[in-house]
N, C-alpha and C positions, 0 to 999 in steps of 0.2 A: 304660417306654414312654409316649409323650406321644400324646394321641391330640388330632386337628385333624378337629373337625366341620363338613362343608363341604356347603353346600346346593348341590348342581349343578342341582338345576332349581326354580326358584322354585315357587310354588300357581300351577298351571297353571289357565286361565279364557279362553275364548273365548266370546265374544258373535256369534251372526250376527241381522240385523237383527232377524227373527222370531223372537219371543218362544218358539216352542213347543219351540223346539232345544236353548233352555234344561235342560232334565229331561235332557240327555247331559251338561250341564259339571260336573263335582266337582273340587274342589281334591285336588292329583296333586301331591306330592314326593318327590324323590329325597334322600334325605341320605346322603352321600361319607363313607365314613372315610376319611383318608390317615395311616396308622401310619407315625411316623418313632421309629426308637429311637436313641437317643444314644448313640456308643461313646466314651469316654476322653476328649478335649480337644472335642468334637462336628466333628473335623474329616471324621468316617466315619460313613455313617449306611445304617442298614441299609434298601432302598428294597422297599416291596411293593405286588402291584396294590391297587387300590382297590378297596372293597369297602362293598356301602350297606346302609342298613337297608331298604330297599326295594330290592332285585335281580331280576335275571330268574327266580331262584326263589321269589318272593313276589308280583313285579306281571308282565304278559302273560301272563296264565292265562288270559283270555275274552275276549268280543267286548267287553263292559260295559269292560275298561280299554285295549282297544285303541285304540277313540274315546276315550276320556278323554286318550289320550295323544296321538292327532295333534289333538285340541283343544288341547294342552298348545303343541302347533308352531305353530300360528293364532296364538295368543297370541302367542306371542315375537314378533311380525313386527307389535304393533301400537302402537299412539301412545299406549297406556296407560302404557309407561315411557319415564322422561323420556330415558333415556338411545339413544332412537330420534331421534339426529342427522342422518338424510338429508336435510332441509333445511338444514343450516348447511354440507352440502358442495355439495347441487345448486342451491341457489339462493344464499346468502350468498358463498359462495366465485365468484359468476359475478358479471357484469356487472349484472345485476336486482337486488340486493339486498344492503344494508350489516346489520350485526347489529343496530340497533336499542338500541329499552331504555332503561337506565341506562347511562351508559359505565363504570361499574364493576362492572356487573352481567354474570356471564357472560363479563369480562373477554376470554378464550383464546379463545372465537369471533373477534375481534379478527384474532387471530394468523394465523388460517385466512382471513380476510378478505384479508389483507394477505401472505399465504403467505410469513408467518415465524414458522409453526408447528412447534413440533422434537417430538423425540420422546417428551417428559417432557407433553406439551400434555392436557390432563383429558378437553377435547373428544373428542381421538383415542382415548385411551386406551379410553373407556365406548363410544363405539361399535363399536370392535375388538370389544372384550365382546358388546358387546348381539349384532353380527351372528355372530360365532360362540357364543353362545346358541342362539339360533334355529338353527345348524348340529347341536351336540350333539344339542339336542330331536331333528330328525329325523332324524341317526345311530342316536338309540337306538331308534326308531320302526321305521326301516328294518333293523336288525340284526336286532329282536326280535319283531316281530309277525310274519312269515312263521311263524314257530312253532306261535302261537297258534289252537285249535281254534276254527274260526269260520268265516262263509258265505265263502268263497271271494270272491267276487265285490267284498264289500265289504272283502275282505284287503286284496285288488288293488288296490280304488281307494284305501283309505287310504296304502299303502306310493307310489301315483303323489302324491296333493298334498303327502306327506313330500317325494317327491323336486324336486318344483318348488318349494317351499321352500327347498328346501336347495339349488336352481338361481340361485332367485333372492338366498339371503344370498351368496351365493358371486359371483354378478354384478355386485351392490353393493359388494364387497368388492375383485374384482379390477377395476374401474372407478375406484375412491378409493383404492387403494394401490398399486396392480400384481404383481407377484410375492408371494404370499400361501402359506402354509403349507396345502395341499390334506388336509382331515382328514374321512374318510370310516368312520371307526367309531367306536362310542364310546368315550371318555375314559379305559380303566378299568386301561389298562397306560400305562406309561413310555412304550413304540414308539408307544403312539396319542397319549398327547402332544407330545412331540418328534417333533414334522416338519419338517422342511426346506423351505424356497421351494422352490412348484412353478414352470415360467415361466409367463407369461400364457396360451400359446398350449396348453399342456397343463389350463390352471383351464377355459378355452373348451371344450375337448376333453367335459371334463366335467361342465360345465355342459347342452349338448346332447346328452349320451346322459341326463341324467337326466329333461332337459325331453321329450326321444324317449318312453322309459321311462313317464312320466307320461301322454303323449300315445294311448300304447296301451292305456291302463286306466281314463282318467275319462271319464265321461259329460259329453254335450254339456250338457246341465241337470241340474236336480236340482228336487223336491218345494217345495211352499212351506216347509215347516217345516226344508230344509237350502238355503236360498237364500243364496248367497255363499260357500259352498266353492268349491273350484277346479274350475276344466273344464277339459274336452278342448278349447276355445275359449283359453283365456287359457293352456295348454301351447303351442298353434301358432304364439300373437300373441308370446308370449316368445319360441319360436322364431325368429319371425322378427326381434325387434326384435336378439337376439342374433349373426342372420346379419352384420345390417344394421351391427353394432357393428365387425363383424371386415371391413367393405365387399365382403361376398360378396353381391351384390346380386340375383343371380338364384337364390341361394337364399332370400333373405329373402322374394320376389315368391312363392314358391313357399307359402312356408308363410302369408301374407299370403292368397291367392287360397284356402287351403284354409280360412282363419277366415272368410271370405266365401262360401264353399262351404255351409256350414253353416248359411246362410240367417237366423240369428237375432239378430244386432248391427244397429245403423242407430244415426242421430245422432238426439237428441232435436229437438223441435222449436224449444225456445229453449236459449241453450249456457246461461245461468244456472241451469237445472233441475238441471244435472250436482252443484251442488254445494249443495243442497236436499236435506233431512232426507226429506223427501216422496216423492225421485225415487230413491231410492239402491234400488242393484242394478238399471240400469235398463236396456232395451235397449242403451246405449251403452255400457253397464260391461261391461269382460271380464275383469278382475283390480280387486277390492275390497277394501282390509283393512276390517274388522267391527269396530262400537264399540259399546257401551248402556251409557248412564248409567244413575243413578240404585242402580247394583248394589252390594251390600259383598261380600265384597269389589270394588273399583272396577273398572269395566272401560270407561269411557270414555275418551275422545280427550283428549289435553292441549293438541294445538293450539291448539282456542280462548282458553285463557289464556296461552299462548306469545305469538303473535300477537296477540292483541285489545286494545283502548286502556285505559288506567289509568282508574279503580283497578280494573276486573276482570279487567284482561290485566297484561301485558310487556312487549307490543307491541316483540318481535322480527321478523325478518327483513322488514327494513322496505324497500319496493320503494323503487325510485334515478328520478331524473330521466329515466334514460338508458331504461329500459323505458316510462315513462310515452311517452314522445317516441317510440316504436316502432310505438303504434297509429295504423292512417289515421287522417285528418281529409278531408272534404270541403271545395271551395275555399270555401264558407259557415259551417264550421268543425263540421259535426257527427262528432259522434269513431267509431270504431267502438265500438259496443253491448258488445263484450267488455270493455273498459277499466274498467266501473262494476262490472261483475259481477267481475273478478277485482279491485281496487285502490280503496280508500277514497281519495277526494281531495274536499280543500277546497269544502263546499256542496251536495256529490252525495248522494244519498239512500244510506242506510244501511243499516241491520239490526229496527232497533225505533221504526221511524217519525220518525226524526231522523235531519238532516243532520250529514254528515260533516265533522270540522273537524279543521282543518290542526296544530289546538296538540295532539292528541292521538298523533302522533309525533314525537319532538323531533328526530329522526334527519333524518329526507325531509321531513315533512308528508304521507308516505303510508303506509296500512296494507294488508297482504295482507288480502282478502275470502273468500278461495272456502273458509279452514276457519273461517270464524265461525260463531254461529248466535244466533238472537234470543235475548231472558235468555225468553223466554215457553218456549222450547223449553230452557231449563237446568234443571237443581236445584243443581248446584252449579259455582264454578268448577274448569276441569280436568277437570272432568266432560261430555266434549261427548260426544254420541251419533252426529254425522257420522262416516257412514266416510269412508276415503283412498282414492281412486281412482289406480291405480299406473297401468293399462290402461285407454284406452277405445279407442271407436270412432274418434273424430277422429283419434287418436294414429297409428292402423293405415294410415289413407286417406294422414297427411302422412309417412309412411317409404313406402308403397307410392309416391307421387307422388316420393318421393327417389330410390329404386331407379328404378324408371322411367324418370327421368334422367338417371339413371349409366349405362344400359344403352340411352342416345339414343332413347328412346322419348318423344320431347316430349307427344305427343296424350294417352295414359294418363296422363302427368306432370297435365298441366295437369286434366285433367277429374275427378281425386283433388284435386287442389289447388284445384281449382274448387266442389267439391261441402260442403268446407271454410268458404270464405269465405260461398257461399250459403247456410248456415246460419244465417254468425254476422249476416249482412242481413238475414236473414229476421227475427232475434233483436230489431230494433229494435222501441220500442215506437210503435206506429204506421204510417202508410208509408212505407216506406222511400224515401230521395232516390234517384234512378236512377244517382247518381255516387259512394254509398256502397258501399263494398269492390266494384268493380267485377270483374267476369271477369277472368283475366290469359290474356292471349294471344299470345305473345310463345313462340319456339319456340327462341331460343337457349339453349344449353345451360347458358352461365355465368350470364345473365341469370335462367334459371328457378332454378336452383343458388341464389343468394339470396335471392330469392323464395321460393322455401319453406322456408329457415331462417330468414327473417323471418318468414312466416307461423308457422312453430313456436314461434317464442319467442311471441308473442303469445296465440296458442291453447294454447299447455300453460303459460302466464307463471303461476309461484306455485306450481309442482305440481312442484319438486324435482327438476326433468331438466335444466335449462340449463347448469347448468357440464360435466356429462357430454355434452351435444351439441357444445359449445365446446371440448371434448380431440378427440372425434373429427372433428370441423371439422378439426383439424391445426394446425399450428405458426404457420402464419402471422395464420391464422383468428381462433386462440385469440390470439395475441397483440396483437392488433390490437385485441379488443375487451377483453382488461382490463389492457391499459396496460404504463410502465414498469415496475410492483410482479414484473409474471409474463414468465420465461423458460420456455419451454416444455420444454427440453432438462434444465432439471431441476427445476422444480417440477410437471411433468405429475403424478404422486404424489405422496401424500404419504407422510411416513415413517412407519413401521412406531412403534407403542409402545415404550417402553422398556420396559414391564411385560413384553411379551409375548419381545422380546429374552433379557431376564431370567431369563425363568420355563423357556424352552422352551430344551432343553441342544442340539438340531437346529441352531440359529442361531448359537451360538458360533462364532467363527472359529478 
C-alpha cells in the first residue's frame, strides 16, 4: 500500500490588528492520509475515506482549539498567500487595470487580461485552490465544533463568522466562474469530493442562509483585543451587497437600512485615511481582512510588493489611462482628491516623502496607491501590515443609492450618492473650489444609473470590485467598456481548472 501524505490545511495563523489577540494564534495542521492500494496492472485501486493524523478524535476537544481553528478560516482569506488572485480578476481583468511588471513575468495574468485564458491557465488554477481552501477550513469548523464542550455563546458566534466565510469564498467563486461545485462538508469521503455543478442560483440560495445564519449569532462589535472579526454589521452589508448582485433591489435596501440601523459605520473624514495603517478597522470598515508583519511565521500582506515600484515591488496591476480619465477635473483643472490617494502618477506626492515618477511603471506610468505603505512602516518586503478592506461604509451608501434607482426613488438615490462625493470634496487639501465634485441633481433615472457607476469606479478604483460590477452592468455595459477582446455571452466566466475537472470524478461527462 502506497501511502500519499497530504496537508489539507496549511499552519493556520491569523493576525487582527491588536496585538493582544495574538496569545489565541498557534499554528493548527491537518495532515490527510489518502491510502491508494495498487491491484495487478494499477488499473483498480481500492478507494478509502480519508483519514488524518489530527481528526475529530484528537483536535475539537476545547474551547483553546475551537478558536484556533476559525483563526485557521481568517487566515485562509488573507494577502499572506500569494495565490489570493482577486485582484487579477476584479481589477486586471476590468477596464482599470493591465497586469503590469515584467511582460514575462507572471505571463497567464496576460491571458485573463486579454480573456484567452483556458483551463490549463496557473492563474486559475491556485485561486480555484486558494478560495476552496478557505471553504474546507470552514467546513471543518462548521461540522465539528458544535460538538465541542465550550460557552455556548462563543460556539455560536464562531460557527456564524465560519459561515460568512464560507459565504463569502463561495461569492467570489460563483462571480469568477459561475456554476461551481457547491461543497458543504468536509473533504474526508469520495461523496464530499465529487460534487457536481451546483447552478448559480442554487450557490445564491446558499450563500444567503449562511450570511442569515451568521447574522443571528455575531455581535455588532467586539473588545479591543478581538477587533476585526466579523460582525453582525458586515453579515447584513453582505447581505445586502449579495441581494444587490441578484438585482433584488428592495431586498438589498432592506438589509442596507438594517447596517444603518445599528448606528455604528460613518465615512471618515478624509477618504485617504481608509487606506492608512493608522485608521484600520475604522468606523467606515465593515468587513476587514487582518495582516501584521514583522511575525515568523509570516503573516503580512503581499500586496505591497505585488503592486509597489522596483526594486522593492512588481509593480503589478497597473491602473490604465482609461481610469485615470474617470476622475472629475474642475474647468481650472483641479482633479478630484481621490485620484492621488488611490493612483501614483507622474510628479504627485508619494509614499516616503518623494514624488511619483512615471518610469516606475513601464506598463501605464501608473501605480495603484491604496495597498502601499511607507518602507518606515515595513520590516520586510511582502511583509505589509495593511489590512484589505473588502466592506466599507462608502461602498454600502453607493449600492443603496443603486437600489434606490432601480426602485425610481431618485431623492434617496441622489442624497447616498451625494453624501459620497461630499466626502471625497471635503478630502481636498485646503478649500475646496465650489465646482469641485459638485452635488448631482439630476432626477432621471438613466442619467443617475451612470452617474453612480461612474461614481463607483472611482470611489472603490484599485480595490478589486470592477470587473465584477461591469458583469453585473450586463451585456451591453460590460461590453462596451472592455472592448473587441470581450463577448459577454461567453467570456462572462471563466473556465473551470483543468485540475479540478481532473481530480473530481462529479464532473466527468
Amino acid at each position: 500500500m502506497k501511502q500519499i501524505k497530504h496537508t489539507f490545511l496549511n499552519p493556520d495563523r491569523l493576525s487582527f490588528q491588536n496585538k493582544n489577540l495574538r496569545s489565541y494564534l498557534k499554528n493548527f495542521t491537518f495532515l490527510l492520509v489518502l491510502s491508494l492500494v495498487s491491484l495487478g496492472s494499477c488499473t483498480k485501486f481500492l478507494t478509502e475515506n480519508l483519514k488524518g493524523d489530527f481528526s475529530t478524535e484528537t483536535f475539537y476537544k476545547n474551547q483553546t482549539q475551537a478558536i484556533q481553528a476559525i483563526n485557521g478560516v481568517y487566515n485562509a482569506i488573507s494577502f499572506t498567500n500569494s495565490s489570493n488572485d482577486i485582484w487579477v480578476f476584479g481589477d486586471v481583468a476590468s477596464d482599470d487595470a493591465v497586469k503590469g511588471g515584467n511582460p514575462g513575468d507572471q505571463a497567464e495574468i496576460t491571458y485573463i487580461d486579454e480573456f484567452a485564458a483556458d483551463a490549463n491557465n496557473g492563474i486559475i488554477i491556485n485561486y480555484w485552490q486558494f478560495e476552496y481552501e478557505g471553504i474546507s477550513r470552514a467546513n471543518n469548523v462548521i461540522a465539528n465544533v458544535p460538538a465541542v464542550p465550550m460557552d455556548e455563546a462563543l460556539k455560536n458566534r464562531i460557527l456564524g463568522e465560519a459561515k460568512f466565510v464560507r459565504a463569502y469564498n463561495y461569492f467570489n467563486l460563483v462571480n469568477t466562474f459561475g456554476s461551481v461545485p457547491l461543497k458543504l462538508i468536509p473533504p474526508v469521503t469520495q461523496e464530499a469530493i465529487n460534487v457536481p455543478l451546483s447552478d448559480v442560483s442554487a450557490i445564491y440560495l446558499q450563500i444567503e442562509k449562511d450570511l442569515s445564519d451568521a447574522v443571528a449569532v455575531l455581535p455588532v462589535s467586539y473588545p479591543s483585543n478581538e477587533k476585526g472579526r466579523i460582525t453582525e454589521g458586515a453579515a447584513l452589508a453582505m447581505l445586502g451587497k449579495v441581494n444587490l448582485y441578484q438585482g433584488k433591489w428592495a431586498e438589498a435596501l432592506r438589509y442596507f437600512h438594517e447596517v444603518d440601523n445599528l448606528g455604528i459605520y460613518g465615512l471618515l473624514p478624509s477618504y485617504a485615511d481608509n487606506f492608512k495603517l493608522a485608521f484600520e478597522n475604522s468606523k467606515e470598515s465593515i468587513f476587514e481582512i487582518q495582516h501584521l508583519s514583522g511575525q515568523n511565521p509570516g503573516e503580512g500582506s503581499g500586496l505591497n510588493q505585488w503592486f509597489g515600484p522596483a526594486p522593492r515591488g512588481y509593480y503589478f496591476n497597473a491602473p490604465t489611462q482609461l481610469l485615470v480619465d474617470a476622475y472629475e477635473k474642475t474647468p481650472s483643472g483641479i482633479v478630484d482628491p481621490r485620484l492621488d490617494a488611490s493612483i501614483g502618477r507622474d510628479g504627485q506626492p508619494w509614499l516616503n516623502g518623494e514624488l511619483y515618477s512615471s518610469s516606475w511603471s513601464l506598463a501605464t506610468g501608473y501605480l495603484t496607491k491604496k495597498h502601499q505603505q511607507p518602507q518606515s512602516e515595513l520590516t520586510a518586503a511582502g511583509d505589509g501590515g495593511l489590512n484589505y478592506i473588502y466592506l466599507r461604509y462608502a461602498d454600502v451608501l453607493l449600492m443603496k443609492a443603486e437600489a434606490f434607482n432601480e426602485t425610481n426613488n431618485a431623492d434617496s438615490a441622489r442624497a447616498n450618492l451625494n453624501k459620497v462625493r461630499q466626502r471625497a470634496r471635503a478630502s481636498y487639501n485646503g478649500t475646496a473650489p465650489p465646482d469641485l465634485l459638485p452635488d448631482i441633481t439630476t432626477s432621471d433615472n438613466s442619467q443617475l444609473r451612470d452617474l453612480i457607476r461612474k461614481e463607483r469606479r472611482v470611489e472603490m478604483a484599485q480595490e478589486f470590485h470592477r470587473y465584477f460590477d461591469l458583469m453585473r452592468y450586463g451585456k451591453a455595459y460590460a461590453e462596451t467598456a472592455l472592448g473587441a477582446k470581450f463577448n459577454y455571452d461567453t467570456k462572462r466566466y471563466f473556465p473551470l481548472p483543468q485540475a479540478e475537472i481532473d481530480a473530481n470524478q462529479a464532473l466527468k461527462p
